[in-house]
C-alpha positions as CSV (number, residue, x, y, z in Angstrom):
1,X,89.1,109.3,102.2
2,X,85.8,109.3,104.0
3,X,84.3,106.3,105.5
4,X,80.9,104.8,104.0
5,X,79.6,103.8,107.1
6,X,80.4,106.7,109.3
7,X,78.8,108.7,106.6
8,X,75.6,106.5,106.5
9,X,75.4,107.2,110.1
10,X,75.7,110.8,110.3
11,X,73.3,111.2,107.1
12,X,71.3,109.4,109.6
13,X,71.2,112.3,112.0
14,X,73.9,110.8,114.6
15,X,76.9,113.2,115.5
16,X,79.3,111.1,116.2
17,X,82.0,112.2,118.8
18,X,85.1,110.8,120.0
19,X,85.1,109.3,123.7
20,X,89.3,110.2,124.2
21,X,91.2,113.1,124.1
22,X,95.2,113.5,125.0
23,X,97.8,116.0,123.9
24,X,99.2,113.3,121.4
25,X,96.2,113.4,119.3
26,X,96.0,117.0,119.0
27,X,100.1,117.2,118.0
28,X,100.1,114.6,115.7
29,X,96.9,115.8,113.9
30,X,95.2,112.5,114.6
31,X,91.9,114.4,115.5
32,X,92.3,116.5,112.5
33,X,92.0,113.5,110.7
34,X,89.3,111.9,112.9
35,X,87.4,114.9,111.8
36,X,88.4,114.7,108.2
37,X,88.1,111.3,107.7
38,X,85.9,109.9,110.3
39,X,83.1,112.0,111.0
40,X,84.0,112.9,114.3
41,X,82.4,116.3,115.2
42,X,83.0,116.4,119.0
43,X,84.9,114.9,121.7
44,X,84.0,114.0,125.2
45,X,86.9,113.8,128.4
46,X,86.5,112.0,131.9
47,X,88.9,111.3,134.7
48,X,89.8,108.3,133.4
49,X,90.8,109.4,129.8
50,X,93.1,112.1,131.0
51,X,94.8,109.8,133.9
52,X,95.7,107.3,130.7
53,X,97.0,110.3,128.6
54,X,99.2,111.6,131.3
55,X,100.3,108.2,131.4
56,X,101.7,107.6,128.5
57,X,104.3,109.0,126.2
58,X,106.1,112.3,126.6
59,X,103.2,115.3,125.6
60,X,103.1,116.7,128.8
61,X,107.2,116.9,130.0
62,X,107.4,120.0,129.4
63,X,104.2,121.6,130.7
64,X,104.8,119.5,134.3
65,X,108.6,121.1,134.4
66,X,107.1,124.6,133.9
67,X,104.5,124.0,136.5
68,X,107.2,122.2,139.0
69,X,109.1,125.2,139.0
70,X,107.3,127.4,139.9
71,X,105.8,124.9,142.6
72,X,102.2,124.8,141.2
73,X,99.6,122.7,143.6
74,X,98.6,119.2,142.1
75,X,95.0,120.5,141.9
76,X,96.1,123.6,140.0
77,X,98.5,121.3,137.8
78,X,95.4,119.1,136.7
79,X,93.3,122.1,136.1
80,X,95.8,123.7,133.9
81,X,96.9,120.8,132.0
82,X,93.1,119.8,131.3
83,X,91.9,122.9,130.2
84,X,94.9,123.2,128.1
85,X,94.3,119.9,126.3
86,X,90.5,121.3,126.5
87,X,90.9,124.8,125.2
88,X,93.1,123.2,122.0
89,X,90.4,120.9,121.2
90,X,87.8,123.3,121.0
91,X,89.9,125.0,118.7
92,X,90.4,122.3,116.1
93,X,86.7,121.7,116.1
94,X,85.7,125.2,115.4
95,X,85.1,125.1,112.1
96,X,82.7,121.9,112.9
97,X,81.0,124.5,115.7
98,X,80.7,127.0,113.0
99,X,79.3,124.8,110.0
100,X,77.1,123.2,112.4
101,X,75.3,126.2,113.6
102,X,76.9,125.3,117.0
103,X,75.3,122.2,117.3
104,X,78.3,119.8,117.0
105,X,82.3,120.9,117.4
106,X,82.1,120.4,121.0
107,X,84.6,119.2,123.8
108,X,83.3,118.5,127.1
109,X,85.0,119.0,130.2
110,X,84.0,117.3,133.5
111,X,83.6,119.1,137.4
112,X,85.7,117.2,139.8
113,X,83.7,113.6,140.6
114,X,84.6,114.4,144.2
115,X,82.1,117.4,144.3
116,X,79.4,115.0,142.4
117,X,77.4,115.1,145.5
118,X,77.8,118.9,146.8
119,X,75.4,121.4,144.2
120,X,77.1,125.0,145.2
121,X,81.2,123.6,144.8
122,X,79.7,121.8,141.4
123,X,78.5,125.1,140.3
124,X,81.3,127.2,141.2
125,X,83.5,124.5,139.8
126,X,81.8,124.6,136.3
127,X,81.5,128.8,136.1
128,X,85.5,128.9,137.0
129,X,86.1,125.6,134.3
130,X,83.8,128.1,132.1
131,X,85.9,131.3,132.4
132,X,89.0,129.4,132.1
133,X,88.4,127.2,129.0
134,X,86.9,130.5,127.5
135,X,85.1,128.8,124.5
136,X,82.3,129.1,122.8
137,X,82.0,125.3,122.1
138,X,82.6,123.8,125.9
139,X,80.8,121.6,127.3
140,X,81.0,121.5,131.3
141,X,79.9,118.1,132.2
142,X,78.1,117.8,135.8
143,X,76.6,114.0,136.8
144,X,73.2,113.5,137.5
145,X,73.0,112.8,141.2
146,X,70.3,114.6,143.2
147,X,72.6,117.1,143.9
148,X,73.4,117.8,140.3
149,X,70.0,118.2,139.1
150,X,70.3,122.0,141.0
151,X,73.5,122.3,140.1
152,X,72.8,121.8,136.0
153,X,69.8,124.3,136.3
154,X,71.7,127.1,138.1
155,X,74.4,126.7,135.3
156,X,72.2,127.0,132.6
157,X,71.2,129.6,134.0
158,X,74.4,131.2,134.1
159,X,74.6,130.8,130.2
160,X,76.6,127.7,130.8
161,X,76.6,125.0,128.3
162,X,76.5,121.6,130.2
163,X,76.8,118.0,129.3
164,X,75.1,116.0,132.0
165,X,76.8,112.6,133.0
166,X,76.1,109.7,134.2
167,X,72.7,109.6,133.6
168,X,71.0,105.6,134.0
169,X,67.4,105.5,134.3
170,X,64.7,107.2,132.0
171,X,63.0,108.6,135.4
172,X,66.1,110.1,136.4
173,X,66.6,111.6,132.6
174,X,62.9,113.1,132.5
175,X,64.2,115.0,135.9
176,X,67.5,116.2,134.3
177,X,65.3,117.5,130.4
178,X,63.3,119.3,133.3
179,X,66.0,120.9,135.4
180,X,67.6,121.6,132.1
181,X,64.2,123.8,130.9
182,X,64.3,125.2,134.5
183,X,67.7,126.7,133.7
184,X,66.5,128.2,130.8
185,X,63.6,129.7,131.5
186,X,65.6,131.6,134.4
187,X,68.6,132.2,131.8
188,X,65.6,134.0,129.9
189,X,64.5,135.8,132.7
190,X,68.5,137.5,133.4
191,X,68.4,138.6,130.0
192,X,70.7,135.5,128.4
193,X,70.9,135.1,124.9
194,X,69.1,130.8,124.9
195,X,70.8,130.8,121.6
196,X,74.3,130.6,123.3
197,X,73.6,127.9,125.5
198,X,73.2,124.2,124.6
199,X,73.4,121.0,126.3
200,X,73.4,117.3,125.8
201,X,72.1,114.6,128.5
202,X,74.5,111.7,128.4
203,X,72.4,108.2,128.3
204,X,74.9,105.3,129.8
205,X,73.8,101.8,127.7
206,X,76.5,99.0,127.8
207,X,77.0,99.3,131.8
208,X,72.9,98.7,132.1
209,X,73.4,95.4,130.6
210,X,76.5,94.6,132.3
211,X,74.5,94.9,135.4
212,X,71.3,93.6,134.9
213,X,72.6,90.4,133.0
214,X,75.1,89.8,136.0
215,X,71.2,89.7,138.1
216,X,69.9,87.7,134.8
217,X,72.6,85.1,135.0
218,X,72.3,84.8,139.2
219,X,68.4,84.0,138.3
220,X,69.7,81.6,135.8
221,X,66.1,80.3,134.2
222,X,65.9,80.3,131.0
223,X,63.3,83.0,130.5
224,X,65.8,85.1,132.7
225,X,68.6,84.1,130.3
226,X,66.6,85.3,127.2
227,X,66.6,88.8,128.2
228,X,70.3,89.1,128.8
229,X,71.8,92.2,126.2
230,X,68.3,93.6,125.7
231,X,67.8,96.0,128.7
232,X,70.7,98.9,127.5
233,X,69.1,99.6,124.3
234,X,65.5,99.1,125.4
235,X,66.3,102.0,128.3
236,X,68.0,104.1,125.4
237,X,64.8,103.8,123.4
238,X,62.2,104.5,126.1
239,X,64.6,107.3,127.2
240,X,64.1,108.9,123.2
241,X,60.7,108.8,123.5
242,X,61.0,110.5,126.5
243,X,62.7,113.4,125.0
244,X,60.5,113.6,121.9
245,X,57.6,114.0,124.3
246,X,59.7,116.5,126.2
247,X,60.6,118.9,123.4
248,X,57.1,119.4,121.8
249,X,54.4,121.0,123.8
250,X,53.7,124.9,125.3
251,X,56.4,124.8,127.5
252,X,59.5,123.8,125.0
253,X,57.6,125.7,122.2
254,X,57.8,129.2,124.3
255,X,61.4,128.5,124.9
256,X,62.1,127.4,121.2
257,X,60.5,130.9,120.2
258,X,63.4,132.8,121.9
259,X,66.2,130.6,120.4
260,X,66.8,128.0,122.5
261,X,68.1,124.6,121.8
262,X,67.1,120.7,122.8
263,X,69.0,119.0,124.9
264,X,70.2,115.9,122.7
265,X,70.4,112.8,124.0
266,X,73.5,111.0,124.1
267,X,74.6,107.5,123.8
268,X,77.2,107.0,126.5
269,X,79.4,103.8,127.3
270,X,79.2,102.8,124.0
271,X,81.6,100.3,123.7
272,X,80.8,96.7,123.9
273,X,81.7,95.0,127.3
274,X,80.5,91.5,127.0
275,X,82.7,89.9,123.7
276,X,80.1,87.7,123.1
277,X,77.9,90.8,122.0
278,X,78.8,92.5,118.5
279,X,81.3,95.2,118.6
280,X,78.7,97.6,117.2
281,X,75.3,96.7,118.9
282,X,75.3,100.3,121.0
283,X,75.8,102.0,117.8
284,X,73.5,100.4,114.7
285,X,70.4,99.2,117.1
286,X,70.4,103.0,118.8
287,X,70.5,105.1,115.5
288,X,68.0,107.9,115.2
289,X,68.0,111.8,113.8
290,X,69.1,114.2,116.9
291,X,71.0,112.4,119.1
292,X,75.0,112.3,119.9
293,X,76.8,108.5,120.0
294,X,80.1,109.3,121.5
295,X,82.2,106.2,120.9
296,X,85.8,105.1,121.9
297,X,88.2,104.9,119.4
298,X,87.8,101.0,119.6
299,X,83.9,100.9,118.5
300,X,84.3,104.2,115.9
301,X,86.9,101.6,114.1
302,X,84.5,98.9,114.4
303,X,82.0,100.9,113.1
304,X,83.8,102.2,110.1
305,X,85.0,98.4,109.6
306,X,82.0,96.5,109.5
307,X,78.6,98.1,110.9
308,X,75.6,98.1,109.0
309,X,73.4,101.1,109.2
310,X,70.0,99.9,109.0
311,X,67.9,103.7,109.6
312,X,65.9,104.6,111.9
313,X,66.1,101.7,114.8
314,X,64.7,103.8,117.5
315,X,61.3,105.8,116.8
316,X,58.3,104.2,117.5
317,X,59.7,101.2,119.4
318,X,58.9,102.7,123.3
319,X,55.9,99.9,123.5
320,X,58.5,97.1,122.7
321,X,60.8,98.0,124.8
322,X,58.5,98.7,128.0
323,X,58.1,95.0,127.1
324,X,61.5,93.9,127.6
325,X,61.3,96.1,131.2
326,X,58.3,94.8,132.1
327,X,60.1,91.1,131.4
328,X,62.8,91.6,133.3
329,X,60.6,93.0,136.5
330,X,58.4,90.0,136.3
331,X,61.7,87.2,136.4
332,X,62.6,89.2,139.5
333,X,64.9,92.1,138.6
334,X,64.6,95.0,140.3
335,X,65.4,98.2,138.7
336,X,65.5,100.6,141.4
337,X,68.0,98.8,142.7
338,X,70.0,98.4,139.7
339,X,70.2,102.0,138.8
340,X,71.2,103.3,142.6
341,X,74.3,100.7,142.2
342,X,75.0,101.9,138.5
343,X,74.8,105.8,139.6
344,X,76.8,105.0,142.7
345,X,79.7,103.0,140.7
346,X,79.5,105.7,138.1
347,X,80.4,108.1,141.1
348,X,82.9,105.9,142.7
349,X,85.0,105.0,139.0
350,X,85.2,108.5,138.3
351,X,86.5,109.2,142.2
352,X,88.9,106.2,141.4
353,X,90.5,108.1,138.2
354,X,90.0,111.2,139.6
355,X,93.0,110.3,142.3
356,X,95.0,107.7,139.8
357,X,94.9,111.4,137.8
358,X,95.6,113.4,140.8
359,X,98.5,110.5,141.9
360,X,100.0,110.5,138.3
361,X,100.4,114.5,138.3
362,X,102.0,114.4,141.5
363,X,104.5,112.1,140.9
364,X,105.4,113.8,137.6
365,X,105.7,117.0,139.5
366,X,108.1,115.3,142.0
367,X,110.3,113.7,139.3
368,X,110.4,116.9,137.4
369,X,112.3,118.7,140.5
């Protein structure tokens, strides 16, 4: 049976993907039936999901005895674990990648966080994740530091498709829609099919809040107070209207013309932090045609529980929510600073799970000697 709801929201032009992935759902046909019954048409991995996967249960015994023995490295253990969890997913969602014209049915794989601030080893990292996923429907996801903005454009370049993380502020987003078009227009110029490549820019919402109403509640005035769980889906909406004004014009419309695709926004971090908030706020208030919500398994049963779809909330609301920014500058937030300390911490959690992942593998490897 299909869900209502989920079907009200992806009628209104959200693809909604999964934010998990572990070898348990693909054997036991849970993200079959995601897809079947949910309305999941992709799935996005980070450091974090796979160090809980490997975690848990008994998927990956056999695989870590294989590799023991023949004494693989603990770098070359997580790469082949992850890109066989990786390459499996992209083969259950396919179908999805075919019916959807190859928007949708994709499974995003992420460059070590360590490299996050080095472009050439974060481009060499996504070509070799490329080659070894070898699938039409990966996503290769590099963050949005400085140093990724090159990185994402020589990529593209490269015909490869790219989901770009840890993305916070709507000035940083304009420069990762540009360094996107920069990689295609040099794709173009080797001769690369634009058809073939496609990316999505991933929007973080619920950790914006989480930090600016920390600042809110340290003001503690009451106007301060009022603003608290209105900054993540103001920045969401400012950053749409960013990318509508992006992809129109001369410069999108010559690239269009040779079959290339937008970069879809999407809605990242989700899920709901502070429980005084409704479950589904990041989800209902941020629905709008062309965009990606990609939604742990906690908030897509919330969703499908309870949420009511309400259209477009998104279009046409850029003035109101300028408002809410220019609020929350004028009781004394500062919003430079709050998106250096989000991008950093964005960084430095996926480091953190990157080595709880790396320490996990290696002490699977040693107990399977």
């Amino acid at each position: 049976m299909s869900n209502d709801r989920l079907a009200a929201l992806a009628a209104a032009g959200i693809s909604i993907w999964l934010d998990d992935l572990s070898r348990e759902r693909l054997r036991t046909g849970n993200l079959q039936e995601l897809i079947t019954e949910k309305h999941v048409v992709g799935v996005t991995t980070n450091p974090t999901i796979f160090a809980n996967a490997l975690s848990h249960g008994e998927a990956y015994d056999q695989q870590v005895r294989e590799l023991a023995s023949r004494g693989a490295s603990v770098a070359d253990a997580i790469r082949e674990i992850t890109v066989a969890d990786v390459q499996e997913a992209c083969d259950v969602f396919s179908g999805t990648w075919e019916t959807t014209g190859a928007v949708d049915g994709r499974v995003s794989l992420e460059v070590d966080p360590n490299l996050a601030r080095d472009t050439d080893r974060t481009v060499a990292q996504a070509s070799d994740l490329w080659k070894a996923v070898d699938r039409p429907n990966l996503l290769v996801k590099i963050p949005a530091t400085e140093q990724g903005l090159p990185a994402i454009t020589r990529a593209i370049a490269e015909g490869i498709s790219v989901n770009v993380t840890l993305i916070f502020s709507v000035e940083r987003y304009r420069l990762v829609m540009a360094a996107y078009l920069d990689g295609l227009e040099q794709a173009a110029a080797n001769g690369q099919q634009l058809a073939g490549i496609a990316s999505v820019a991933s929007f973080f919402v619920s950790r914006v809040d989480t930090e600016i109403d920390k600042r809110l509640e340290k003001i503690g005035t009451d106007e301060a107070l009022a603003l608290r769980g209105k900054a993540g889906i103001a920045n969401s909406r400012l950053a749409y209207a960013a990318f509508q004004e992006v992809f129109a014009g001369p410069r999108w419309e010559a690239l269009a013309k040779q079959g290339a695709r937008k970069q879809r926004p999407l809605w990242a971090s989700t899920g709901v932090k502070n429980p005084e908030y409704p479950d589904t706020m990041y989800v209902t208030e941020l629905v709008v045609a062309d965009v990606v919500n990609t939604m742990p398994e906690k908030t897509l049963d919330a969703v499908a529980d309870h949420a009511e779809i309400d259209g477009d909330r998104v279009t046409g609301r850029a003035a109101e929510a300028q408002h809410v920014f220019d609020e929350l500058e004028r009781v004394g937030i500062d919003l430079t600073d709050v998106f250096l300390v989000l991008e950093d911490e964005g960084v430095d959690k996926f480091e953190k799970s990157w080595a709880e992942l790396t320490e996990s593998v290696r002490q699977q490897l040693d107990g399977a000697h």
